[in-house]
N, CA, C and O atoms as a Tinker XYZ file with bonds, in Angstrom:
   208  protein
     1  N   -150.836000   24.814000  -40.084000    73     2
     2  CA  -151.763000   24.848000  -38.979000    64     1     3
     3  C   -151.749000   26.250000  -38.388000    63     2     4     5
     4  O   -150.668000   26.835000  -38.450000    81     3
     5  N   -152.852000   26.933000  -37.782000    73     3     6
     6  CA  -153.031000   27.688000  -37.359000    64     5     7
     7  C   -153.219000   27.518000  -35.562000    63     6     8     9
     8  O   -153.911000   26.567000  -35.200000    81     7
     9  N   -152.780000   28.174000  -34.775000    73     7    10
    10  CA  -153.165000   28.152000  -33.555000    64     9    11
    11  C   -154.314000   29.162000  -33.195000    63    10    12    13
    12  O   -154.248000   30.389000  -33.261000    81    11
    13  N   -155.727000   28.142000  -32.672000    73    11    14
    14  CA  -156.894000   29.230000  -32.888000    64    13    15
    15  C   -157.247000   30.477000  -31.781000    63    14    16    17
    16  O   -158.236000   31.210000  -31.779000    81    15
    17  N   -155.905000   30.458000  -30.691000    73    15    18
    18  CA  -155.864000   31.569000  -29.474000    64    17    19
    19  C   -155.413000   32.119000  -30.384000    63    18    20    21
    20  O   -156.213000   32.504000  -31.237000    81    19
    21  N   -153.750000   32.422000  -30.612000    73    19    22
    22  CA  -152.550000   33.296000  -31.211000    64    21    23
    23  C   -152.932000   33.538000  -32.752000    63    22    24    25
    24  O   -153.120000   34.735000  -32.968000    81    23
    25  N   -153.038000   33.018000  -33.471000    73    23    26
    26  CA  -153.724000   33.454000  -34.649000    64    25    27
    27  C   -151.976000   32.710000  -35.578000    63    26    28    29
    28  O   -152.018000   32.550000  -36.798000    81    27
    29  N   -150.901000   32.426000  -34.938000    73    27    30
    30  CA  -150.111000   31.871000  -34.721000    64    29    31
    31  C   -149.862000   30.684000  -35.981000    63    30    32    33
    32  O   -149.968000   29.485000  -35.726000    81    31
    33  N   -149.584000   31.096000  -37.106000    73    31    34
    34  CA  -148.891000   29.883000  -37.853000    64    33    35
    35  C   -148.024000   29.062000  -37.697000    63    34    36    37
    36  O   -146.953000   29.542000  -37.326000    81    35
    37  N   -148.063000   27.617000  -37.881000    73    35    38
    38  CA  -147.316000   26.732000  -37.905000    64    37    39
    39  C   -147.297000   24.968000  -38.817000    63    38    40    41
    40  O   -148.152000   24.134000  -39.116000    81    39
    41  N   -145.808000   25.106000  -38.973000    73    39    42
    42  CA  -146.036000   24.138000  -40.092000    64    41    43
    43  C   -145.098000   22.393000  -39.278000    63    42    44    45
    44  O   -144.308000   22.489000  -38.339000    81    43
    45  N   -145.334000   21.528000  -39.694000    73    43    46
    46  CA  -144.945000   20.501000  -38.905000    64    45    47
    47  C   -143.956000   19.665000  -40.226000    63    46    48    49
    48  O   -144.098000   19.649000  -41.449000    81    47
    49  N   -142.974000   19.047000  -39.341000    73    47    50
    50  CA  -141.742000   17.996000  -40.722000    64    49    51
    51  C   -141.724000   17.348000  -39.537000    63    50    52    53
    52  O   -142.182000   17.455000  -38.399000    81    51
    53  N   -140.709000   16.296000  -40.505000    73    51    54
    54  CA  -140.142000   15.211000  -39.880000    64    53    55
    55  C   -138.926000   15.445000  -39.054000    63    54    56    57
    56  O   -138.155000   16.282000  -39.522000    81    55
    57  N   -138.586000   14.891000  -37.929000    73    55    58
    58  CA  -137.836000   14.972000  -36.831000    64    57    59
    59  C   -136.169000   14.774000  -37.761000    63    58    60    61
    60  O   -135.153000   15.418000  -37.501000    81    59
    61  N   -136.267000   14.027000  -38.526000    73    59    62
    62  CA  -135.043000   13.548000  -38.874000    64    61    63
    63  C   -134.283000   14.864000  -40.500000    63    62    64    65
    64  O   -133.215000   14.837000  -41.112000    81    63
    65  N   -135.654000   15.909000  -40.614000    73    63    66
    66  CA  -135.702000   16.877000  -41.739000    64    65    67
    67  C   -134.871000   17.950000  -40.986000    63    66    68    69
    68  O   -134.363000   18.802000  -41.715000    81    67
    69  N   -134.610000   18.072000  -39.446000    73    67    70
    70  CA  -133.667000   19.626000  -39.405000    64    69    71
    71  C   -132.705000   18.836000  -38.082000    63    70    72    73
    72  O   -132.736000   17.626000  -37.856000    81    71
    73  N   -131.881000   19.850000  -37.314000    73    71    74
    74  CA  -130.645000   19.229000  -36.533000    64    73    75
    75  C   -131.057000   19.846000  -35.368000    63    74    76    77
    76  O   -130.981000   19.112000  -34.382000    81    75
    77  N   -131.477000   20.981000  -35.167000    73    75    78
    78  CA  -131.316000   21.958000  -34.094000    64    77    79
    79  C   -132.717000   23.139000  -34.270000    63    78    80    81
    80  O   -133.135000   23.442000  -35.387000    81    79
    81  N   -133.243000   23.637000  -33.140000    73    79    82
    82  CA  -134.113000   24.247000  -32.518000    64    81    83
    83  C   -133.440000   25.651000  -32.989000    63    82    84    85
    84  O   -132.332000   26.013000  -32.593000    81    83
    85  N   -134.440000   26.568000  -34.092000    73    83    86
    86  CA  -134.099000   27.578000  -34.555000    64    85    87
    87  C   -133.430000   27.443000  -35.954000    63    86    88    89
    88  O   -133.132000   28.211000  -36.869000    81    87
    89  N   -133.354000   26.406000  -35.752000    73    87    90
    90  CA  -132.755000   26.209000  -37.336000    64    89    91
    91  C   -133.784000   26.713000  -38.248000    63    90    92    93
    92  O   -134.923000   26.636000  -37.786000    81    91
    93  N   -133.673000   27.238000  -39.494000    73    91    94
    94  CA  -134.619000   27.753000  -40.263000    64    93    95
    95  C   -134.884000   27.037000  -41.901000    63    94    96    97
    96  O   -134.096000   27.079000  -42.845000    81    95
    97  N   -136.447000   26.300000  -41.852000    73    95    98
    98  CA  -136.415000   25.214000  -42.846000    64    97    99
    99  C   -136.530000   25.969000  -44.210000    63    98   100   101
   100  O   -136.936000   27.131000  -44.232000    81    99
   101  N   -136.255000   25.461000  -45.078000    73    99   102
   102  CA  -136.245000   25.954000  -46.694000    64   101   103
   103  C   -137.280000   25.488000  -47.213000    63   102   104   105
   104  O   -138.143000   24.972000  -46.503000    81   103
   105  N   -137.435000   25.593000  -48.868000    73   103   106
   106  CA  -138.032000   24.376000  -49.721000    64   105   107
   107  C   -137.146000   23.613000  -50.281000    63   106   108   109
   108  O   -135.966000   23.470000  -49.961000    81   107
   109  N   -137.869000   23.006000  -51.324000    73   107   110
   110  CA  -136.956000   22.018000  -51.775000    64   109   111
   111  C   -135.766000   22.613000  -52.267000    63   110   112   113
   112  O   -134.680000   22.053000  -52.127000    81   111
   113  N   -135.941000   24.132000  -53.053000    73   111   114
   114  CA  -134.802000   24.471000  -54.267000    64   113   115
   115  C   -133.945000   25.522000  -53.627000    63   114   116   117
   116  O   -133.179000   26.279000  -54.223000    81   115
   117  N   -134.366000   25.430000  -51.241000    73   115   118
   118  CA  -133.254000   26.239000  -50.728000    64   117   119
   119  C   -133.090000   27.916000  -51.174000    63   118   120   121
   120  O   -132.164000   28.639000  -50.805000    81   119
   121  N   -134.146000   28.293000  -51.993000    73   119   122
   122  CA  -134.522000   29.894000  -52.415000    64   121   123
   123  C   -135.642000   30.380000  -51.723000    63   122   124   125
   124  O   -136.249000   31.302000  -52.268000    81   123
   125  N   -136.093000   29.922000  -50.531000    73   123   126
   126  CA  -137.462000   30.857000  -50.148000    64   125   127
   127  C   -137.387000   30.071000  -48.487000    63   126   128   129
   128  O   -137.423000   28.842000  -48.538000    81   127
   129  N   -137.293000   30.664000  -47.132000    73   127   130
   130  CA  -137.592000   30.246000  -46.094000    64   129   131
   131  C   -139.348000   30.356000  -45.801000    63   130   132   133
   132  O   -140.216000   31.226000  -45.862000    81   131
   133  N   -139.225000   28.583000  -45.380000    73   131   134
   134  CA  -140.860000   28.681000  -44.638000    64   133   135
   135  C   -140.580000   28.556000  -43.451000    63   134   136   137
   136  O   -141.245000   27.528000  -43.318000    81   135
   137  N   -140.050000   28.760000  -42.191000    73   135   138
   138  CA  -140.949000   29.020000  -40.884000    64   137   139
   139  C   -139.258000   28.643000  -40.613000    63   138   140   141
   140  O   -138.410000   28.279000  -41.428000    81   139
   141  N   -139.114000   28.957000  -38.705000    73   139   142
   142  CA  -138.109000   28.180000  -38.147000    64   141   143
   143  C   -138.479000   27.496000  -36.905000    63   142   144   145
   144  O   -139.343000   27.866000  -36.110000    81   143
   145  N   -137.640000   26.332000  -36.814000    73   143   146
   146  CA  -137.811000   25.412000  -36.349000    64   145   147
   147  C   -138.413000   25.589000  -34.582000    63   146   148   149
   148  O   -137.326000   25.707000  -34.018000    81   147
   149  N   -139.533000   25.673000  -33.400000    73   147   150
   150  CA  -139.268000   25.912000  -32.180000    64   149   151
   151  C   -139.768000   24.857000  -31.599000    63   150   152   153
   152  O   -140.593000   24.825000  -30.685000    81   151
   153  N   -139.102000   23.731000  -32.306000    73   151   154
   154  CA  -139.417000   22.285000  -31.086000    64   153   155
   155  C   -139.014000   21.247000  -31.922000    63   154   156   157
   156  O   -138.721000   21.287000  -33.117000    81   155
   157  N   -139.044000   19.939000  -30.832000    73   155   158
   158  CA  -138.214000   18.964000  -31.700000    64   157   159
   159  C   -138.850000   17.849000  -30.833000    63   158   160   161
   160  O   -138.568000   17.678000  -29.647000    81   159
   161  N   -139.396000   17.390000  -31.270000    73   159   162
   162  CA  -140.411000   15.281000  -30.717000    64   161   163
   163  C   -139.765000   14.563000  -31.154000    63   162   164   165
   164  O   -140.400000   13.922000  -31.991000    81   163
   165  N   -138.574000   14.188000  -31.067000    73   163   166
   166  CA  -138.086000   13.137000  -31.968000    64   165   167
   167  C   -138.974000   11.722000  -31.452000    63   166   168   169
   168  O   -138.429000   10.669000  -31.782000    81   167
   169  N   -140.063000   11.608000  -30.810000    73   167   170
   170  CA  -140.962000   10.376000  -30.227000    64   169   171
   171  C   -141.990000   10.158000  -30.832000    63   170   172   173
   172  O   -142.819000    9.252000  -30.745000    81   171
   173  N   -141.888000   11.260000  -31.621000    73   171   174
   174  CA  -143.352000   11.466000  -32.208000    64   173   175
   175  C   -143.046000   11.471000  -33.765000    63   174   176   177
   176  O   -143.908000   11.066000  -34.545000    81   175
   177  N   -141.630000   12.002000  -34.284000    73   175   178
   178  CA  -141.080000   12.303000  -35.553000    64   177   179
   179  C   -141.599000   13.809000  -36.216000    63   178   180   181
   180  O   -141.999000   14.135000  -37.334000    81   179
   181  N   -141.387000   14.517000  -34.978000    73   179   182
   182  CA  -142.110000   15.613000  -35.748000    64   181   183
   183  C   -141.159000   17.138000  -35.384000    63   182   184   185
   184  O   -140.581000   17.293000  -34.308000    81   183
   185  N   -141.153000   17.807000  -36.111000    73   183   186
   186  CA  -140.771000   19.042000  -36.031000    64   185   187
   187  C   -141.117000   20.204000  -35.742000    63   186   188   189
   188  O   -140.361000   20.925000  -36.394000    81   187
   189  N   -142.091000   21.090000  -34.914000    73   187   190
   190  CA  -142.936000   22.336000  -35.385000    64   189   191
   191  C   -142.322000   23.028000  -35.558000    63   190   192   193
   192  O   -141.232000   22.975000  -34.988000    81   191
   193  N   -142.595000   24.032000  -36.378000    73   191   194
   194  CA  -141.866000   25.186000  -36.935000    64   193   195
   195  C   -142.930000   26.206000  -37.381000    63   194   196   197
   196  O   -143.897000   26.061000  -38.130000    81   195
   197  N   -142.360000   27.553000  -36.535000    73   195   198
   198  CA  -143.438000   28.579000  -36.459000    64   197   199
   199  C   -142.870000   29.274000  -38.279000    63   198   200   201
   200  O   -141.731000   29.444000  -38.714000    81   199
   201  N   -143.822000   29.445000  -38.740000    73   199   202
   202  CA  -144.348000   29.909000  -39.977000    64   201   203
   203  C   -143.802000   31.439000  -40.239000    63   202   204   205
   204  O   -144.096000   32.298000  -39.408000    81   203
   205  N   -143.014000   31.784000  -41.380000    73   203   206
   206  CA  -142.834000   33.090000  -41.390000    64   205   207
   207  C   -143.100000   33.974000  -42.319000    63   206   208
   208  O   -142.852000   35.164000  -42.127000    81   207
């Protein structure tokens, strides 16, 4: 997702996919970072994570 003010990438997971705010998510094979984590909904099950 894009934020259409900031120009601002961001990608969304599941609440139960990271532990902590800043944490920084991988792919599957843990060789390439996509985005880190700056929020946590666990109400919603969701993660955002700004895009890097």
């Amino acid at each position: 997702m894009v934020d259409p003010l900031t120009q601002v990438k961001y990608m969304t997971t599941a609440a139960p996919c990271v532990n902590r705010i800043g944490e920084v998510v991988r792919n599957g094979n843990k060789d390439k970072a996509l985005g880190k984590v700056v929020d946590i909904q666990e109400y919603i099950d969701s993660a955002p994570s700004r895009s890097t």
